[in-house]
N, C-alpha and C positions, 0 to 999 in steps of 0.2 A: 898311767891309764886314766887315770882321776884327771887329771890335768888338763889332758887331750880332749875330755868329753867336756869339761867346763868350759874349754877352750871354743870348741863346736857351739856350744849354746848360747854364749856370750858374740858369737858372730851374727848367730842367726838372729838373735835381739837386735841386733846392730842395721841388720837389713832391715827386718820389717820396722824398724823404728825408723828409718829413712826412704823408705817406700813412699810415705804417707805424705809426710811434705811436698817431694817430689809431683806427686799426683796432684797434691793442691796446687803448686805450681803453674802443670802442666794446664789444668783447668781453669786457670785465671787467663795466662795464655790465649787459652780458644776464646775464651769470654771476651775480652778484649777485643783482640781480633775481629771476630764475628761481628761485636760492638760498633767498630770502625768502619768495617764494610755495609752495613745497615747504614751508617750514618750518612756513608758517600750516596749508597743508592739514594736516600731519601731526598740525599742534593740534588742529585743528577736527575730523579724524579722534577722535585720543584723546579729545576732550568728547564724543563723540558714543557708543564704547563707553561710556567712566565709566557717561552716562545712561543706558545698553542696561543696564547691568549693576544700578544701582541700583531699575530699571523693575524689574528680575526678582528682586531681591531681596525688594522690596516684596511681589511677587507669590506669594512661597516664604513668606515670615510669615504672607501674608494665606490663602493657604489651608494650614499647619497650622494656623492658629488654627480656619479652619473647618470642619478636620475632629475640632478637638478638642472642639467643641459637639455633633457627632454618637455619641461614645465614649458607651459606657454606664459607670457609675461605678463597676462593681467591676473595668473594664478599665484604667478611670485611674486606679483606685489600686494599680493591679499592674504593677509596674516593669519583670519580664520582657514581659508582652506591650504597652507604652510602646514598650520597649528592641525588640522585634522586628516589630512590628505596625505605628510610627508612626515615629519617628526611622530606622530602616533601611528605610523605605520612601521612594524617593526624589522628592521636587514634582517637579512637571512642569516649572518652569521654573527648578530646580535646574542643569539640564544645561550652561546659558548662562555661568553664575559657575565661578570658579577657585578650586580650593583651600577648596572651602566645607565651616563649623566649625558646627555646630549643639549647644546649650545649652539644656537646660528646666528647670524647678526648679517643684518642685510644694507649695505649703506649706500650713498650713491658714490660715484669715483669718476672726477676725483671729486673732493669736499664741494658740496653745492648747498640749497636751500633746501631740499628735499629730508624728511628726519627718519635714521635707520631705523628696520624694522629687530627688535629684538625676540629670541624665541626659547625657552629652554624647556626641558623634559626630563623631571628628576623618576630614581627609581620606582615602579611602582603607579606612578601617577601618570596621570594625563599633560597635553603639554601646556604650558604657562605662556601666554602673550604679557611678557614685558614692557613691550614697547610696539604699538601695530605699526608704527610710519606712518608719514604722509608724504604723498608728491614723489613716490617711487614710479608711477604709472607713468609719468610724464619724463622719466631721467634715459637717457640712450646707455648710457653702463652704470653697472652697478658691480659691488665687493663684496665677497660671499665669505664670511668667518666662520667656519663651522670645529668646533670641538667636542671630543668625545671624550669621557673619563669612567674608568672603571679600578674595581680594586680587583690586585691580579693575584694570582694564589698563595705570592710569597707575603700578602696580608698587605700589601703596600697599594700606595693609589696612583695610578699610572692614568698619563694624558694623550691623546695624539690629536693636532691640530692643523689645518690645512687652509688655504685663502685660493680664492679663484674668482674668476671677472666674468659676468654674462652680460651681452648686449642685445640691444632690444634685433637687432638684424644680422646677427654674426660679429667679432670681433673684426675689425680691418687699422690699417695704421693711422687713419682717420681720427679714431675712434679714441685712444689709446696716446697719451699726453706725450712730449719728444719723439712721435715718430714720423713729423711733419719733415719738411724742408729748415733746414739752419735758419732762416730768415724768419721760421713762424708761419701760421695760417695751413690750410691744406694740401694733402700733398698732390702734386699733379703733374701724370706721368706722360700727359700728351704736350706738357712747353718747355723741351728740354731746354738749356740755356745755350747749347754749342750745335752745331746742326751737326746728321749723323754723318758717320763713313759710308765710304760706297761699299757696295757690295765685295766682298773679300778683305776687308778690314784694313785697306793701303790708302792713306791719306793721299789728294789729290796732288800731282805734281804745279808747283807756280812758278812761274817761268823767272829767271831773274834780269833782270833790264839792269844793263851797264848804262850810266850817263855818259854824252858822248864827250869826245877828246880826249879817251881813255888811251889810243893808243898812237901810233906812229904808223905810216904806209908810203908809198912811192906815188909821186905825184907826177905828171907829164911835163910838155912845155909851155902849157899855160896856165901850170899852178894847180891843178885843180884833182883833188886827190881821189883816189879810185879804192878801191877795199876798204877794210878796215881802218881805218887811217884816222888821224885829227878833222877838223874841220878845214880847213885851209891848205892840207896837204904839202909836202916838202915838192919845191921846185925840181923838175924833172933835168936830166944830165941829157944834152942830144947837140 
């Protein structure tokens, strides 16, 4: 009987003496776990601004560009109202990015006498005239450099950069270097080289002219040949 009850007692030590561990176990476990799953959120979190941030960036390029096709061209060759008018006016979707660096550079195209205009706008500040140009007023195309830089939430500094051509009267192939005739100078759509087709796109038929004495015909009794024949004709049989 003694045995049996030491026996009971010595068991029950036995469990709750391994309760305990287990439990600590079990709670490192969850710890973990939970540990891992925070850590993913917090990724998946940060990919998700990066993309908010580079969406808006996009969207800051894309319309200076398109307010830069609305400028009249003795605005865009004027560095002060660039500098006041356009770079210190802030995109709509400017406000989302941190730390946002904007860059333009206005050149003529292609390389001529005329000296780019350079323009940047750091955090914070108004924008900076680098470079105002000169003899942009007077150039028919010009090269639009425009870069934007911001630091994006994963702490890194991210750029997007973009080039486009304005002309003082619309782009046309004119305008715009190899897109003349092969031989160079202007293109011009009223001297074709070949004259056109007629109407229904069927080349004209040209007749073909055999030279004569091509062939052989029956001649009379005085030589003298009738149809198709040589020139002199074969003597007639009578």
């Amino acid at each position: 009987m003694y045995m049996q009850v030491s026996q009971r007692a010595d068991s029950r030590r036995r469990a709750q003496g391994t309760t305990i561990p287990e439990a600590v176990v079990a709670v490192a476990i969850i710890a973990v776990s939970l540990g891992a799953m925070m850590t993913l959120n917090g990724n998946q979190l940060r990919l998700v601004k990066v993309g908010r941030d580079t969406n808006s960036a996009s969207l800051v390029v894309q319309e200076r560009v398109e307010k830069l096709r609305t400028l009249a061209w003795p605005d865009l060759a004027d560095s002060s109202h660039m500098a006041e008018s356009y770079l210190d006016v802030q995109a709509k979707a400017a406000p989302i990015l941190n730390e946002v660096t904007e860059k333009i550079v206005i050149s003529p195209y292609p390389a001529g006498t005329a000296t780019p205009m350079e323009l940047q706008k750091d955090p914070g500040s108004a924008t900076r005239i680098i470079n105002s140009g000169s003899g942009l007023m007077d150039e028919k195309l010009v090269r639009v450099d425009l870069t934007l830089g911001w630091k994006g939430s994963d702490g890194l500094a991210h750029t997007r950069a973009v080039s486009t051509l304005l002309a003082k009267s619309g782009v046309n192939r004119n305008d715009v270097p190899a897109m003349g005739p092969i031989a160079g100078g202007p293109f011009d759509a009223f001297s074709p080289a070949l004259p056109p087709l007629p109407i229904g796109g069927t080349p004209p038929v040209v007749p073909v002219v055999t030279p004569p004495g091509g062939g052989n015909g029956n001649g009379n009794n005085g030589g003298l040949g009738n149809g198709n024949g040589n020139v002199n004709g074969k003597p007639g049989k009578g």
